[in-house]
MIROPA-844238 format. One record per residue: residue in one letter; x, y negated, z of N, C-alpha, C, O, CB in turn. Coordinates in steps of 0.02 Angstrom, whole numbers, plus 50000, padded with zeros to 5 digits. Glycine has a CB too. Layout:
! residues N
aXYZXYZXYZXYZXYZ ...
END
This chain:
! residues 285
x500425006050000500005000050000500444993850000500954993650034499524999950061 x500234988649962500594982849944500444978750017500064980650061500304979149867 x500894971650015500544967250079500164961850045500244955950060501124963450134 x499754963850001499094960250002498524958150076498204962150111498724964849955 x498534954450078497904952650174497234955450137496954953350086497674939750213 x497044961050180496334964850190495864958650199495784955650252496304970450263 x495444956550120494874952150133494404954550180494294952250236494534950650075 x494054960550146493384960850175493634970850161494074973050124492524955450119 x493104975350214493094982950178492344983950170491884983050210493454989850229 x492354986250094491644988950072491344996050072491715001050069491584987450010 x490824996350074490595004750072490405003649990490144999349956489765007950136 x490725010849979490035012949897489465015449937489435019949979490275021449823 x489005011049913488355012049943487865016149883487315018249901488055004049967 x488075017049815487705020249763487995025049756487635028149717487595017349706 x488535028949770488825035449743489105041249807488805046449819489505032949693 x489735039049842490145041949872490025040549951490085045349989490755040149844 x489855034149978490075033350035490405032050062490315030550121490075035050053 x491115031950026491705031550032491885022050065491425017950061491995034249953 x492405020550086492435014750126493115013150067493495017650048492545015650226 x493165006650046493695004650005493784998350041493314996450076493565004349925 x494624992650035494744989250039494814982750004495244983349961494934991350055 x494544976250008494614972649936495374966749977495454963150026493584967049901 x495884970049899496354966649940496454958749909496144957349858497074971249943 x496874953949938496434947249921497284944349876497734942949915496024940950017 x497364944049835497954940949771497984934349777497634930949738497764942149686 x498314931749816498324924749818498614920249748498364915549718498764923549880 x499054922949742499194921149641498944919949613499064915449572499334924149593 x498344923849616497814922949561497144922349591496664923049554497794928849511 x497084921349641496384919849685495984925449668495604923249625495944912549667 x495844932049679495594937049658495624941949715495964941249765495894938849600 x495164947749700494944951949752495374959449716495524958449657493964951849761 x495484962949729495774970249687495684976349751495964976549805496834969349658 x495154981449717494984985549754495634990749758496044992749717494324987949730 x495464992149854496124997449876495615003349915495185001849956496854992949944 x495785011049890496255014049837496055012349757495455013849749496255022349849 x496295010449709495865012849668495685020349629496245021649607495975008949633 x495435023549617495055029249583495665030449550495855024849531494325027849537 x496045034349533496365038649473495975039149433495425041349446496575045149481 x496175036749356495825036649294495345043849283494745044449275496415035749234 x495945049649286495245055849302494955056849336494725062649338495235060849306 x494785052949377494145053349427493705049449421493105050549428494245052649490 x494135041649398493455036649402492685037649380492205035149410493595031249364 x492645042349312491895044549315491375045049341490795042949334491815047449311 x491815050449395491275053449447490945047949476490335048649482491585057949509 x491295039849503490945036449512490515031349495490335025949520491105036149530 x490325036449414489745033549377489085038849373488545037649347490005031649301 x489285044449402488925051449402488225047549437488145050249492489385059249456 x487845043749429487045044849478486355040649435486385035349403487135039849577 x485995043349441485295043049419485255036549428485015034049377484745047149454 x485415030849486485245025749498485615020549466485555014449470485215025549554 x486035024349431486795017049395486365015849341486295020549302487865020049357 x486035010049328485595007949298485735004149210485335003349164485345003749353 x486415002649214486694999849157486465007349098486235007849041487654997549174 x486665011449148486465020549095485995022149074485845027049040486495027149122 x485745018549092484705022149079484225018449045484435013249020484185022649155 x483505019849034483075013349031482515016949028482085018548986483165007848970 x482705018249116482085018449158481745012649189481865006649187482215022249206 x481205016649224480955009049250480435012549306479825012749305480485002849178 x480965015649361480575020349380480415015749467480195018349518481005029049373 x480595009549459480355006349552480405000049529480454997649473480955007849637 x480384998149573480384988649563481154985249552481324979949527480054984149650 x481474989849576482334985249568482364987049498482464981649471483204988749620 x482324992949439482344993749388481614987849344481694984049296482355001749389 x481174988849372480634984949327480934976949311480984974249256479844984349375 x481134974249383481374969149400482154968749348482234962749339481404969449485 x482564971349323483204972549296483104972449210483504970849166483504980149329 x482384974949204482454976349120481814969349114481394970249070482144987249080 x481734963549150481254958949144481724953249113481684950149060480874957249215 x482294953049174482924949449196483244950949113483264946749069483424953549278 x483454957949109483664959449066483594955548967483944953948919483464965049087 x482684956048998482434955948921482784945848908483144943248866481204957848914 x482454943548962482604935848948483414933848943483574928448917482264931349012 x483914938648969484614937248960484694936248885484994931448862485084942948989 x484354941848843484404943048780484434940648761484924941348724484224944848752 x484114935048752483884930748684484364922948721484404917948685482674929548670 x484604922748771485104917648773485694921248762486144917448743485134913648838 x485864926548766486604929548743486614928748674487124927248643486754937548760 x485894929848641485954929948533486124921248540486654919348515484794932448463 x485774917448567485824909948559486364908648573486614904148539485444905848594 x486714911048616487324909448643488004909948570488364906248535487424915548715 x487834916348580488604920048512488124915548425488424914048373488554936248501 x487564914648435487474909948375487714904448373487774901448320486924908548361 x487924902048432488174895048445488784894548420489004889248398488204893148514 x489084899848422489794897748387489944898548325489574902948304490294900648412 x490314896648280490564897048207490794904048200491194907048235491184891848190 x490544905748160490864914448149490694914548089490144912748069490534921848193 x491234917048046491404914947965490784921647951490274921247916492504916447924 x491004927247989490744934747950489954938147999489594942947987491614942347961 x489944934948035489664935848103489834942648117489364946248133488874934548109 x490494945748114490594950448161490654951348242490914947048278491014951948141 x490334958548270490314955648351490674962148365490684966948327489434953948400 x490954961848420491244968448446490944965748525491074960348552492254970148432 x490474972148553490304972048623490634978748666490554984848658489484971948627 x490904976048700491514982948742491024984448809490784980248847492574978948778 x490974990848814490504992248895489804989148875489544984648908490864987048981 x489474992448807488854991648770488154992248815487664988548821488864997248713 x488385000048853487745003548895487505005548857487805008548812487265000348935 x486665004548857486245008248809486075004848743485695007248701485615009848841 x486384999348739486514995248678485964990648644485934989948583486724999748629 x485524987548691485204982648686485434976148653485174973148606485054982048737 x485794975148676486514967748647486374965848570486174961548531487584971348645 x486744974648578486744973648493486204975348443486214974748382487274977548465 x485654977948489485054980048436484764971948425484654969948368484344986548476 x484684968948467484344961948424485194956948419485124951448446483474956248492 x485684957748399486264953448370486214958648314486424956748259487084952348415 x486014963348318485864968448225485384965748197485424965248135485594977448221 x484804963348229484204962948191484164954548174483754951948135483524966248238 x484674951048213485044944748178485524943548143485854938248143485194941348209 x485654949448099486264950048040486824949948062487284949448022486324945047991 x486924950348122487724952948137487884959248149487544963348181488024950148194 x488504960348119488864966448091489134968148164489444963848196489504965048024 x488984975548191489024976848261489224982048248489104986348206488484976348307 x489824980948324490344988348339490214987548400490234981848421491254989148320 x490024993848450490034992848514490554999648537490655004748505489214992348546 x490764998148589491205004348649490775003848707490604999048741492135002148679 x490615011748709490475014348790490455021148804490195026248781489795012148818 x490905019148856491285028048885490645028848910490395030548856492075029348958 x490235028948944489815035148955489335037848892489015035048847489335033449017 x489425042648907489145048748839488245046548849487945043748804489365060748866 x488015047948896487415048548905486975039248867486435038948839487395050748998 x487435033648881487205028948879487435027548775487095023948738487525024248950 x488005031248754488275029048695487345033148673486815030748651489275032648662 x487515038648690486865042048638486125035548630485735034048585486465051348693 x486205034048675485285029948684485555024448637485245022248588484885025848786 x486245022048661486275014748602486485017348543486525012748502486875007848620 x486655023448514486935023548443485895025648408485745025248349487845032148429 x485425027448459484995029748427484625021948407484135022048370484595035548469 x484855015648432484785009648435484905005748363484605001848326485205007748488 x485655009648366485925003748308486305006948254486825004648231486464997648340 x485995013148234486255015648178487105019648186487575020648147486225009048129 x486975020848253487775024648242488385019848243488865020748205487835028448163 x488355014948287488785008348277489265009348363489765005948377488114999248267 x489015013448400489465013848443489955019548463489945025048435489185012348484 x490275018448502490955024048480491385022648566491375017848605491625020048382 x491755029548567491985029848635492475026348634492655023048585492145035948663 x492875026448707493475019548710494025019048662494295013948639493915019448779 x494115025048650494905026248623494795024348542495225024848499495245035648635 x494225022448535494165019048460494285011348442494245008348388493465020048436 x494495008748517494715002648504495475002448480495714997148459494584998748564 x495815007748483496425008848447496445009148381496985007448358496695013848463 x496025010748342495875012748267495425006048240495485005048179495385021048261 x495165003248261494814996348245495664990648223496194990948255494214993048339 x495504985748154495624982748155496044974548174495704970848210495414985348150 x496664972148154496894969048186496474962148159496544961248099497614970248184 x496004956548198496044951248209495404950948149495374947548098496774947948207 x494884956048180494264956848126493634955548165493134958848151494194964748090 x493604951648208493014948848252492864942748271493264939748306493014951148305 x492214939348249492264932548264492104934548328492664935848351491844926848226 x491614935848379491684937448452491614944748460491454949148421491164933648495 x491754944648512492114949348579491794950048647492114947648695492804946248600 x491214952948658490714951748713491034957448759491094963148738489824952648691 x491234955448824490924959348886490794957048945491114954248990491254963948905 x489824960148928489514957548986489474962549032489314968349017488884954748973 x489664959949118489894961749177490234969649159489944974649181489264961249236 x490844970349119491374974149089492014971549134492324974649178491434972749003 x492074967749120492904967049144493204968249199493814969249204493124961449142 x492754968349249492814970849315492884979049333493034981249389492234968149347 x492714983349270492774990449255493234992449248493344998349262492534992549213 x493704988049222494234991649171494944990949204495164985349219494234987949090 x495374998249217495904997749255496404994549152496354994249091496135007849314 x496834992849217497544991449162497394983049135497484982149074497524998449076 x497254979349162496814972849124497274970749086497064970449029496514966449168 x497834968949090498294965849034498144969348988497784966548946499024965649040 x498304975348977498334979948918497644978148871497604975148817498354988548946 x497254980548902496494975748885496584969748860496384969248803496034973848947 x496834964348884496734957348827497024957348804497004953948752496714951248831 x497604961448821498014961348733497924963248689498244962148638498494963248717 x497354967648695496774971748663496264967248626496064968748570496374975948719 x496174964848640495434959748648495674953248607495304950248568495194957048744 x496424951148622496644945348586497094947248512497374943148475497114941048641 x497064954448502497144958148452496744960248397496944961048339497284962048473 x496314960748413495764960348374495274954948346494974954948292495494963548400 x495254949248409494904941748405495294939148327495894939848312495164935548491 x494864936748293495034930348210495484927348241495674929948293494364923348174 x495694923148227496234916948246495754912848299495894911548357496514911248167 x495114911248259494794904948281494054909948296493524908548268494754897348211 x494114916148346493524918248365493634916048430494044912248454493334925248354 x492874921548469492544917648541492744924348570492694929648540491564914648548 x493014923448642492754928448663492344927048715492184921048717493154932648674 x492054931148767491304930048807491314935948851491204941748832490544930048755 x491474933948915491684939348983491314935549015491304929349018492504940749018 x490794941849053490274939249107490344945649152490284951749145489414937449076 x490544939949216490864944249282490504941449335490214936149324491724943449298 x490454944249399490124941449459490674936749481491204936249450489894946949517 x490474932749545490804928549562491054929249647490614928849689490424922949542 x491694930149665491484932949744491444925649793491474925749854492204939349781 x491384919649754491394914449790490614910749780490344905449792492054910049769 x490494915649757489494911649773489214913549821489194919549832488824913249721 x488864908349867488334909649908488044915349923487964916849982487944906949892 x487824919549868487654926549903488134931949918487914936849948487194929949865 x488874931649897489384935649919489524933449983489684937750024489944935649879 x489504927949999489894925650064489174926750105489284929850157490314916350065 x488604925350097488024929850133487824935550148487654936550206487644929650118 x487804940350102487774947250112488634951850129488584957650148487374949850037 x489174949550123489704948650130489754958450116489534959650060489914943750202 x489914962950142490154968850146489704973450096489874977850058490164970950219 x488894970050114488264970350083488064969450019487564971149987487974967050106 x488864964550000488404960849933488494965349867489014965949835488744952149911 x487994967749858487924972849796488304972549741488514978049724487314972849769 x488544965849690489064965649655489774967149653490184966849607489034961849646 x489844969049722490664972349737490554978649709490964980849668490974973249826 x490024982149726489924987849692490604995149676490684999449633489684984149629 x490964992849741491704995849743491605005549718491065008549724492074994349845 x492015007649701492665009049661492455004949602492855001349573492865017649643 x491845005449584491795005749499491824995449481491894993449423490715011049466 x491784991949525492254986849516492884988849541492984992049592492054980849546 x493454985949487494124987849528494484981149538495054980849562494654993349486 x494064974849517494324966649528493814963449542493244965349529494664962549468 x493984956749577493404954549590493614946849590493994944449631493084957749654 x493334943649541493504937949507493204932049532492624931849553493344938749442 x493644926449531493404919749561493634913549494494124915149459493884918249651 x493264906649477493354905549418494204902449410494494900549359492744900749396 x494414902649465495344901049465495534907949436495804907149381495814899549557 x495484915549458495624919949440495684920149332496154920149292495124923949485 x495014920349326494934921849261495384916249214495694917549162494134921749247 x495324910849243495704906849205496434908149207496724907049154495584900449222 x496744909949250497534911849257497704917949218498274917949195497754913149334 x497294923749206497464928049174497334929449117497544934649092497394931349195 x496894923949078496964923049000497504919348975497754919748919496394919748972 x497704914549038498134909348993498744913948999499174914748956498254900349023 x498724916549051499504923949044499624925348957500104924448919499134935349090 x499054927648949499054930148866498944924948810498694927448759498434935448852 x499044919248807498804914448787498304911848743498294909548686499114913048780 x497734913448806496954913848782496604908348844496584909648905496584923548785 x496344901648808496384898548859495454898048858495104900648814496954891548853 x495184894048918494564895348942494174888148931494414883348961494604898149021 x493894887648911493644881748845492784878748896492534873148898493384888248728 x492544885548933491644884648963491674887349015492134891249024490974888248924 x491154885949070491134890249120490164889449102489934884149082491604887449208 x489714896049115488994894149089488824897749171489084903249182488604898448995 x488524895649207487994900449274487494904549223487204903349170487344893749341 x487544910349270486994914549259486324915649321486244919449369487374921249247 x485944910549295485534908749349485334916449398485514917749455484834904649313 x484944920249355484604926149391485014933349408484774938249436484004927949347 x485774932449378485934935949432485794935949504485574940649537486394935649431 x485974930049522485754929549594485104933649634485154935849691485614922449600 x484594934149598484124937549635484164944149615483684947249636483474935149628 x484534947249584484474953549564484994956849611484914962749625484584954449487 x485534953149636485864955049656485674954749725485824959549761486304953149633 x485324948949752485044947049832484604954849837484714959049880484384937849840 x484124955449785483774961849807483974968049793483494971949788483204961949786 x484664971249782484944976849798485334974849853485354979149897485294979949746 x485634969849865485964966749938485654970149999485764974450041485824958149949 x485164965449976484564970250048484404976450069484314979150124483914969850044 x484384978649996484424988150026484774989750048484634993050098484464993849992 x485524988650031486034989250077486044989050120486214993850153486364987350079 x485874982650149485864977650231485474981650282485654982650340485384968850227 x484804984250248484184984250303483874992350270483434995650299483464975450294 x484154994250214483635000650209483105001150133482925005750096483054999850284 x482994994250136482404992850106482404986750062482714981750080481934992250155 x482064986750003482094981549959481434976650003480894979250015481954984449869 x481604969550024481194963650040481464958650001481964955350014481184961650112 x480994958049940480834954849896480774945049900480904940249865480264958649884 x480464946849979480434938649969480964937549987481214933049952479954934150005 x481404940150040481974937850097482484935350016482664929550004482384946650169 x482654942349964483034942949915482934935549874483434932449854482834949749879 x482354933449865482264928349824482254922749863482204917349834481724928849785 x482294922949929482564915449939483194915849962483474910349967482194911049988 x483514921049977484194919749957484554917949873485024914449854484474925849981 x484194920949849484564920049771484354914149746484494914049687484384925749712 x484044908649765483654901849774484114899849793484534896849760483044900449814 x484134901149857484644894449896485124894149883485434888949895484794893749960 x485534901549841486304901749828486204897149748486654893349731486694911649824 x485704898049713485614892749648485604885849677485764881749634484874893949603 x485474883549729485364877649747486064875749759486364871249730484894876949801 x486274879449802486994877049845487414876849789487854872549783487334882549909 x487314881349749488044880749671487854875749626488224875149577488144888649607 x487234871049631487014864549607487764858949625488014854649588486174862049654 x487984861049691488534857349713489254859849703489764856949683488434856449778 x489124865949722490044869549721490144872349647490734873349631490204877949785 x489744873349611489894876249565490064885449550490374888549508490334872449557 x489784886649593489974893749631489424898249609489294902049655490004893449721 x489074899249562488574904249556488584912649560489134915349565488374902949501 x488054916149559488334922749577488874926349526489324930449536487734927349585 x488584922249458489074926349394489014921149362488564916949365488864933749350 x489614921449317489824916849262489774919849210489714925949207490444914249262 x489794914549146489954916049088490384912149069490284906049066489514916449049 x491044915449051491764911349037491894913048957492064918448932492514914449094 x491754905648922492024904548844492714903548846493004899848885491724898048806 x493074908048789493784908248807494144907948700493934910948650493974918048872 x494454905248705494924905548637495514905448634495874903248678494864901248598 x495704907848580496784908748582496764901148586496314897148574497434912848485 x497514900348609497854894548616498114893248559498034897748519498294894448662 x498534886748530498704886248484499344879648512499214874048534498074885548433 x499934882248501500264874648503500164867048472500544862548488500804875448482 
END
């Protein structure tokens, strides 16, 4: 073990049980889960009925509530990646899921490649989008510098080896593409509230845990610099009401929504919301 200072210790509260440490990187203002998972294992702590990115069920209220949230993200993520100049409108979305993203950025004429290691979730999105997604190791065989954007939403926090990754990512990006990483935030209002509780740590299967000093220091490493910061308003309540199950047992709906209120209110001032969306482009001398 490194001498990183022990922020906070979390339970996996969806899989294992297991108790992990988030150790705190002062360098880079960032959280980095201790132990992390050995690559052949990390799976297992995607193995459960309830990891919801996998499915599209809608079998209780935290799922009904997730694919509502979900549906309205949509159509500001297409508005969003329309917003930018993209000669070919090619998109590459990394950590797809069941591939919603790209079924309406398909049915808006963009040319879509998605990656996602779980088997169970590639099947539902390739039955989506014509056979357009493909497991990880196909980001090796893709193209050098053939994407106007580069989406991963709440991805980046998954993925061991992160350098290797944007060098990945800034390998493939046009000269003059976007890329678009949406991560939680551990300095919003509802992390520092639900604190051990707060459902977006979501430990092993986060293995970082990002603050907006963090993200910015480790693009410009690669020289990919950070151009937007956008709030994602309703994370916040999605996340307040799995918080609570944690906390107390039980999903309370109202308690959840006025926390995820007041933490929208309070980041009116700090700037601190539960998750960001960080616009990022190569640098250029």
């Amino acid at each position: 073990m490194n001498n990183k200072a022990t922020y906070l210790k979390v339970k996996d509260h969806s899989v294992s049980g297991e108790e992990f440490q988030l150790l705190y990187n002062e360098e880079l203002d960032m959280l980095e889960t201790f132990p992390q998972p050995k690559a052949e294992n990390l799976s297992e702590y995607y193995m459960s009925e309830n990891y919801i990115s996998h499915t599209d069920t809608k079998r209780n209220l935290l799922e009904r509530v997730y694919h509502v949230v979900r549906n309205i993200s949509l159509k500001r993520k297409l508005k969003l990646i329309n917003s930018f100049n993209s000669d070919d409108k090619t998109l590459l979305d990394i950590g797809c899921g069941t591939g919603d993203f790209l079924d309406v950025a398909q049915k808006d004429n963009w040319k879509i490649t998605g990656i996602e290691p779980n088997e169970n979730a590639r099947h539902i999105a390739n039955s989506k989008t014509k056979h357009s997604v493909f497991e990880i190791e196909h980001l090796e065989k893709l193209e050098a510098n053939s994407f106007d954007v580069i989406t991963l939403w709440h991805v980046l926090e998954h993925l061991p080896n992160i350098e290797t990754h944007i060098k990945r990512f800034k390998h493939l990006l046009k000269p003059k593409g976007t890329l678009v990483i949406a991560v939680p935030n551990y300095k919003s209002y509802d992390a520092l509230y639900y604190e051990n509780f707060w459902a977006a740590y979501d430990v092993p299967r986060h293995l970082w845990h990002f603050s907006k000093t963090s993200i910015e220091k480790i693009f410009k490493k690669e020289g990919i610099e950070l151009k937007k910061t956008i709030p994602m308003i309703f994370d916040s309540y999605y996340v307040s009401l799995l918080s609570e199950k944690y906390k107390s047992g039980f999903m309370n709906p109202f308690k959840a929504f006025w926390t995820g209120m007041l933490s929208n209110q309070k980041a009116k001032r700090s700037k601190e919301y539960s998750s960001h969306i960080y616009i990022l482009k190569q640098q250029y001398s």
